[in-house]
N, C-alpha and C positions, 0 to 999 in steps of 0.2 A: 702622795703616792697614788692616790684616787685619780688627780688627774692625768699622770702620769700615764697609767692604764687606758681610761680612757683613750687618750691623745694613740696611745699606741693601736687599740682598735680602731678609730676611725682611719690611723693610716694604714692597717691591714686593710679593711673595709675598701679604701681608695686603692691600693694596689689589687687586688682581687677584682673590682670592678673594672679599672682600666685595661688589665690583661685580658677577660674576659671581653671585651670590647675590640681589643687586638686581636685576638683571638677569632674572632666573628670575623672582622674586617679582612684577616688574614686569609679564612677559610672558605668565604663566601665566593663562587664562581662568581667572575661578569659572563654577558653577552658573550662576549668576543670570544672570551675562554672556554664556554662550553662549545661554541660555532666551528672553534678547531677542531675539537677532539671526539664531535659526533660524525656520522656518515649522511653528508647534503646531498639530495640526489636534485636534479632539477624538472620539468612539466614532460620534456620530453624523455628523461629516464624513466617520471612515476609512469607515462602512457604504458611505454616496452613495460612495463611490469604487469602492467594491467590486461594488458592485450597475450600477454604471456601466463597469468594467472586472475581469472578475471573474479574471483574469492580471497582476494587479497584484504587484509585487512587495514583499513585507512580508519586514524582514530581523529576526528578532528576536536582539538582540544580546545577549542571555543566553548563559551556557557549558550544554554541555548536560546538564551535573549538576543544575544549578538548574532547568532544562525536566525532565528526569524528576523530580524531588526534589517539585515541583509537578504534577508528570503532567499538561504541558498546553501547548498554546502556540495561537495564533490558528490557527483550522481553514479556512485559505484556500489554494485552489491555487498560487498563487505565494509561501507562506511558507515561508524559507529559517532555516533557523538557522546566523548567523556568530557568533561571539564578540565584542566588540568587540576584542580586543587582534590580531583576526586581517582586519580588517575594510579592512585597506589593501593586505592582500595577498590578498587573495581576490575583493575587488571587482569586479577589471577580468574575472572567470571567469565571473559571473552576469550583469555590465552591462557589456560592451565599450563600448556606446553612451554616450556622457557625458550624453544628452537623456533615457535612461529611464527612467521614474517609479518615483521610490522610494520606500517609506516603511519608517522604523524604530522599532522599541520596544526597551521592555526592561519589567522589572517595574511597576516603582514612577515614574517617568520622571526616571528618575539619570544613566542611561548614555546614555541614547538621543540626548536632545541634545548632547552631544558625539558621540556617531556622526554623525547629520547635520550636525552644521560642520565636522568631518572632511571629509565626504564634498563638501561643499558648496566645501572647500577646494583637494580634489583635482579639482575642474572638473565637478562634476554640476550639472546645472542645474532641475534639476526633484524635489528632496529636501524630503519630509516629516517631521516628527516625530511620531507620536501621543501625546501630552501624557498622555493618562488612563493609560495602562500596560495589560498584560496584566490584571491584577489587577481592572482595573473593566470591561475586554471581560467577564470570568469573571463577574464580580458581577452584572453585566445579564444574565446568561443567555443571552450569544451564543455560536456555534459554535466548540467546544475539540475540538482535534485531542489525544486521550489519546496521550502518547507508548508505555505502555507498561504493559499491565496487569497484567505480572507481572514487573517490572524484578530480581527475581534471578534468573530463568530467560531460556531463551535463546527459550521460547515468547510470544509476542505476551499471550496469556491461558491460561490452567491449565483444566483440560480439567471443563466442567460436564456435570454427568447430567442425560440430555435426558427420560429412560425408565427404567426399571428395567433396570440392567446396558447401559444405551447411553450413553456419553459423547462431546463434543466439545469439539474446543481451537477457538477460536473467533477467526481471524484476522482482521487488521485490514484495512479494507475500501478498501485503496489499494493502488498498487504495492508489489511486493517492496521493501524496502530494507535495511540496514546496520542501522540502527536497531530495524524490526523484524524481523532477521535470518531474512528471506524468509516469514515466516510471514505471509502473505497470503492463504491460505485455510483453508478448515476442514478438521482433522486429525481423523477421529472414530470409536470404535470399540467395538465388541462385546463383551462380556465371558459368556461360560456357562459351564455347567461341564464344558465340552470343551476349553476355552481360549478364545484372544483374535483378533479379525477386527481389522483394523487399516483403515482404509482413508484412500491416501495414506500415502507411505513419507516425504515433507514436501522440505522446500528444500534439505539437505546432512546434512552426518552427525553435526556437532554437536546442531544442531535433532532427527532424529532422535533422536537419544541420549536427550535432554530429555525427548521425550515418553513415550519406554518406561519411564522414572523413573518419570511420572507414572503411566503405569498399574502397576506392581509397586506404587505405594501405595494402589494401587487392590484389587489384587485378587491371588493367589498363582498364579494358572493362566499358564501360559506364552502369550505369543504364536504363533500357527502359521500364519497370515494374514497376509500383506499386500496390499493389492487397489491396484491404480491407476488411479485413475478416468480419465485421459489420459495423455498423454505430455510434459504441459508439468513445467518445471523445480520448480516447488515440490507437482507430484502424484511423483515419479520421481527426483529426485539424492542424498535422503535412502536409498535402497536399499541400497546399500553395505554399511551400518551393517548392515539387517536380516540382510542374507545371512553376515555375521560373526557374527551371534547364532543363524544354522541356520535362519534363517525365508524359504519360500520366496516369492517376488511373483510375484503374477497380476496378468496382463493380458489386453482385447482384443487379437487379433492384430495391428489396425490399429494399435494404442498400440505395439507391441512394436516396427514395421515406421518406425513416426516416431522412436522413437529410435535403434535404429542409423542412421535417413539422418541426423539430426541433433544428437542428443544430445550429440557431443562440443562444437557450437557454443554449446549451452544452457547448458553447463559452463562452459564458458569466460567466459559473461557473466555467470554466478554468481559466479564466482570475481570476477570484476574488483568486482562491488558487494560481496559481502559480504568482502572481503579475510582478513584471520583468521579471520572465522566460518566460512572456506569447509574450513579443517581437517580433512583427512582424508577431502574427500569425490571420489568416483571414481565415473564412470558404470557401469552395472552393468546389464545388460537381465533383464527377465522370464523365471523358469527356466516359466511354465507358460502360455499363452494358448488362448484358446476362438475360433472362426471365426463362429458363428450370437449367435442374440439371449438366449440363456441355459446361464450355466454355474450348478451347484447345487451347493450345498456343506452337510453336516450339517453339525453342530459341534456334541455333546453333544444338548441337546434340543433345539436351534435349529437352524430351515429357513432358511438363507439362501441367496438368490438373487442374482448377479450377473447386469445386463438390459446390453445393447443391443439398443436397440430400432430402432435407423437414426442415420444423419446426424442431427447435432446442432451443438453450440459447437464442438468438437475431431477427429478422427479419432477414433475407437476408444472413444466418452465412456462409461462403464462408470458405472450408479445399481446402488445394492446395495438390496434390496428383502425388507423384512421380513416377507410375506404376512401369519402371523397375529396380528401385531402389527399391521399395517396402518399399516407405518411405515418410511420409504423416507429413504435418503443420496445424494441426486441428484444430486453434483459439477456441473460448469456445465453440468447439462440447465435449471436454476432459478435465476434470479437473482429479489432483489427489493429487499435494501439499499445494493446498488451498481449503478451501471447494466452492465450487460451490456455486452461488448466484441464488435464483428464483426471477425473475423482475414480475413485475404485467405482462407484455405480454408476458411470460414465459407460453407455451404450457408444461407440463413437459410428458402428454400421448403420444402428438406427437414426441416426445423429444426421446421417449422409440422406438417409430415405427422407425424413421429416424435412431435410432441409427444399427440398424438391418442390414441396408444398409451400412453404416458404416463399420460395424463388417465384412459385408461379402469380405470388400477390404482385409485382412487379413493383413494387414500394419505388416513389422518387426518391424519400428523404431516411435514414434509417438514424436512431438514436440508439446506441447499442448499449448495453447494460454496462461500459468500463470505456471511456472516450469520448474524444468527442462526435459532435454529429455527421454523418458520412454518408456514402453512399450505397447502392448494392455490391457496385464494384468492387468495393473496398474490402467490404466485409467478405464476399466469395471469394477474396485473395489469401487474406486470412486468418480464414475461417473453415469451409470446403476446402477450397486448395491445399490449404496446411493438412487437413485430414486428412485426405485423397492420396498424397506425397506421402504421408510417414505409416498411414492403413499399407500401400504398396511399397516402402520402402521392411516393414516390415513382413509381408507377407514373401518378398524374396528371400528374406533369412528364414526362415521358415520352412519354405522350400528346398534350402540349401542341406536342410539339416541344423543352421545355427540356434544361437542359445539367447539367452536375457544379453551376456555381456556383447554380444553383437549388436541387439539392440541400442544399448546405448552408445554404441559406436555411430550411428545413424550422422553422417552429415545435415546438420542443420542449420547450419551457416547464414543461408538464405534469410532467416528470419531472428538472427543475432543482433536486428536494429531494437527489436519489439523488447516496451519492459517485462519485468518478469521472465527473460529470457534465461538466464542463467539457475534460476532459479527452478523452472519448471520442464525443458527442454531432455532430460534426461528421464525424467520423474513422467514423461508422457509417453516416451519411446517405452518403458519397461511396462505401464501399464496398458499399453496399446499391445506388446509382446503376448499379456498373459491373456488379453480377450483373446486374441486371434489365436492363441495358440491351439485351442480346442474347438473355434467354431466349424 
């Protein structure tokens, strides 16, 4: 009887397992099966969509080993990198709304479509697939967001020689982020045979650290400089570092004066994005600042000059100016690869005056705080020009009797190449609105 039983469990046991096997087998979509029943759009659909809504949300479902491994992913303002294995728990953070347009890729289009009948399962109603993959975006020659051009260092890109004895790290021309572990502007510096001018101390103390690596394989002279061209978090949090290596930071007074009001807040929003990269870093203020429009510094055989010249992008904007090189580190007095940002304390009248002064150094080479190195021309296209155009494109609505929402109506077309465009293009018209509106 005992075996009997037994015998009969084990072939419950076996029929239970087998079913459940069939079962699996039965229930598990292929490839091909989901590839029907999702919506494939192809390179030249996702463009019209993009060109039609350019805050479109593109989720690319690659891990982000495979996005750097490939140094690249679709270069659109609303491109998110989820994983797919993470893609049911993270979804409802980017798209509460179950109606908002989504589209997803991956490389080769393996994963994607099952992302989209995932997503299309969990109640979205408006999911895409891009069928062709990142891979044939790349091949056409359309815009790739580089994740990372120096993926074993903690810098964005390794610091290139601009000039004889001048280098720059050349940061990536978007937001701070995690990714690119704040290194969002350019970190660039002097090398004589007095020592080294550093200017920008960078986003935190690991970043830091990184960069002073690069220049000891640069050159044997000690750092004795560090200049900060404002008071924002990726020109100021990396200090720390210097002041533990004996090296003291210069500032305008005004820079020095913005970070005790608020540097511990910039800190604090450092830390929360860059989470671990944020390691070690401590606000730390300028041991030296200057009150007028030039401080001078020798340094062996080099005349270098730290200018303010007035009201500009920031409080305090310090350009370090090379007279007989005739070659000038502008930080954001110059934009010309990314669009320019107006901050609520953004003078942009005086912006216009100061810049005159400016102009009049006649600089050959300019290195501007966000790009690469360029010329005056470049940067007065813009940079003035761009102000010049939306100060008077605004002051006719103004005139007219219009409001904020005309403001943002502002055709800006023109400069729809530059990054950060979409981004900030609205967001400058309305605060360029409320200066003017009372001056």
């Amino acid at each position: 009887m005992i075996k009997l039983f037994q015998l009969l469990i084990l072939s419950l046991s076996f029929f239970l397992s087998t079913a459940s096997a069939v079962s699996v087998a039965v229930n598990f979509p292929t490839l091909e099966d989901v590839q029907k029943r999702v919506n494939n759009i192809s390179t030249t659909e996702l463009q019209a969509l993009l060109k039609e809504n350019p805050e479109l949300i593109l989720i690319d479902v690659r891990t982000a080993k495979e996005i750097q491994a490939v140094n690249g992913s679709i270069d659109a303002l609303g491109n998110i990198n989820i994983p797919r294995g993470w893609l049911e728990f993270r979804i409802s953070e980017i798209a509460p709304d179950k109606t908002t347009p989504l589209v997803v890729y991956c490389g080769t289009n393996k994963r994607s479509p099952f992302a989209a009948d995932t997503l299309t399962k969990m109640g979205y109603h408006n999911v895409k697939n891009y069928a062709d993959g990142f891979f044939a975006w790349e091949k056409a020659g359309l815009p790739v967001k580089v994740v990372d051009k120096a993926p074993n260092s903690m810098l964005y890109s390794k610091p290139q020689k601009v000039a004889e004895g001048i280098y720059s790290a050349i940061g990536e021309t978007a937001p701070a982020s995690y990714i690119n572990s704040g290194h969002n502007n350019n970190l660039s510096f002097i090398i004589t045979d007095g020592g080294v001018l550093v200017v920008n101390a960078s986003d935190n103390y690991l970043l830091a650290k990184a960069l002073h690596e690069e220049i000891k394989k640069l050159t044997d002279q000690p750092v004795k400089y560090v200049v900060l061209e404002n008071g924002q978090g990726h020109a100021m949090l990396g200090s720390n570092y210097w002041k533990e290596q004996g090296v003291p930071i210069i500032a305008h007074a005004e820079t020095a004066e913005e970070i005790k009001n608020h540097g511990a807040d910039i800190l604090d929003r450092m830390k929360t994005g860059r989470k671990d990269k944020a390691l070690g870093t401590e606000l730390a203020l300028p041991d030296k600042t200057f009150d007028g429009e030039k401080m001078e510094i020798k340094l062996g055989k080099e005349k270098i000059e730290l200018l303010h010249l007035g009201p500009a992008h920031s409080p305090g904007d310090i350009m370090v100016w090379l007279p007989e090189r005739s070659l000038i580190i502008t930080g954001d007095m110059a934009f010309h690869q990314r669009m320019l940002p107006v901050f609520e304390h953004t003078n942009t009248g005086a912006w216009l005056e100061t810049w005159e002064k400016f102009a009049a150094l006649k600089a050959q080479t300019v290195i501007p705080g966000h790009g690469a190195p360029t010329t005056m021309e470049e940067v007065t296209k813009y940079t003035k020009d761009y102000l010049v155009f939306l100060r008077s494109a605004v002051a006719k609505i103004i005139e007219d009797g219009g409001d904020l929402q005309d403001a943002y109506k502002i055709d800006q077309s023109a400069y729809s190449h530059l990054d950060t465009y979409e981004m900030l293009y609205k967001q400058n018209a309305g605060r360029i609105f409320r200066e003017m509106e009372f001056e």
